[in-house]
N, C-alpha and C positions, 0 to 999 in steps of 0.2 A: 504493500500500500504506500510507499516511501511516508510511514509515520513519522521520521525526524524532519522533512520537506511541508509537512502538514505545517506539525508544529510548530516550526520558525514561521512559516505563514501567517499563523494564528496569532504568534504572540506580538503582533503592530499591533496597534489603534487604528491607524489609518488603513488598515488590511482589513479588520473585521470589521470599520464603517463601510467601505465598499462593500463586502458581503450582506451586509443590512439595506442596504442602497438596492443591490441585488434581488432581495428576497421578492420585491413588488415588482419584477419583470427585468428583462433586458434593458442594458441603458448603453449607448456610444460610450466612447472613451471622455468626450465631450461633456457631454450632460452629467460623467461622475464627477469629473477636474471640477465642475460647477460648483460641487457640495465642498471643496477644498480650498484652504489657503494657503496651498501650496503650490509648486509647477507645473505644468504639464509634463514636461518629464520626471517627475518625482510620481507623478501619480501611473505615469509610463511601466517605472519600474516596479512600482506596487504591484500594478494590474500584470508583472511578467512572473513575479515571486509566486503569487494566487494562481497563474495557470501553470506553471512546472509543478506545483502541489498540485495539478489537479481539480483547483478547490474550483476553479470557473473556467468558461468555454468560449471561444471568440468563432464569431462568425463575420467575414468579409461581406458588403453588399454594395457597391460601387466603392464612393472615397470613406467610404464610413466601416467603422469594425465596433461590433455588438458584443456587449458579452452578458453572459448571464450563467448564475450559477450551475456546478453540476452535486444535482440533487445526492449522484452515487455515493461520493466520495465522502459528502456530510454524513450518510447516514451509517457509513461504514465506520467515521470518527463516534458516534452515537452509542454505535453497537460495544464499540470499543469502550467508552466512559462506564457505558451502565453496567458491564461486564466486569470492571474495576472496582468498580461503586457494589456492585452484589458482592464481590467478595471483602469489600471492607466493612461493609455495614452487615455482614453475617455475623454478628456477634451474639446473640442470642443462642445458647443452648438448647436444644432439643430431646 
């Protein structure tokens, strides 16, 4: 699953805002830089970090490039937490 590629993904601010941006549909690379006060190429390299994890998908349509999350890869980090989570919080004897 490259879990350590996730990871480093996850652990921005500005990487898990894009993914929240995300959640309501595809956005250009345009319309995210919008929600930021930072460069466009700063939000360039964001957006390259999130798709080598996997965590979002680009789609070319003329001059414009879309991206939007990929649901797989979340739910596979999901499976993985609450699988962690079951075994920490088994503390109860039976």
């Amino acid at each position: 699953m490259g879990l350590q590629k996730t990871l480093k993904a996850l652990s921005d601010p500005i990487r898990r805002e894009i993914l929240n941006l995300l959640k309501s549909g595809r956005m250009s690379a345009g319309e995210i830089t919008d929600h930021f006060p930072v460069t466009g190429a700063s939000i360039s390299r964001h957006l390259s970090l999130l798709k080598e994890a996997d965590l979002i998908r680009d789609t070319r349509e003329g001059k414009f490039i879309f991206y939007e999350l990929n649901a797989s890869v979340l739910e596979e980090i999901l499976l993985w937490i609450s699988d962690l989570k079951g075994e920490t919080s088994n503390d109860s004897e039976e």
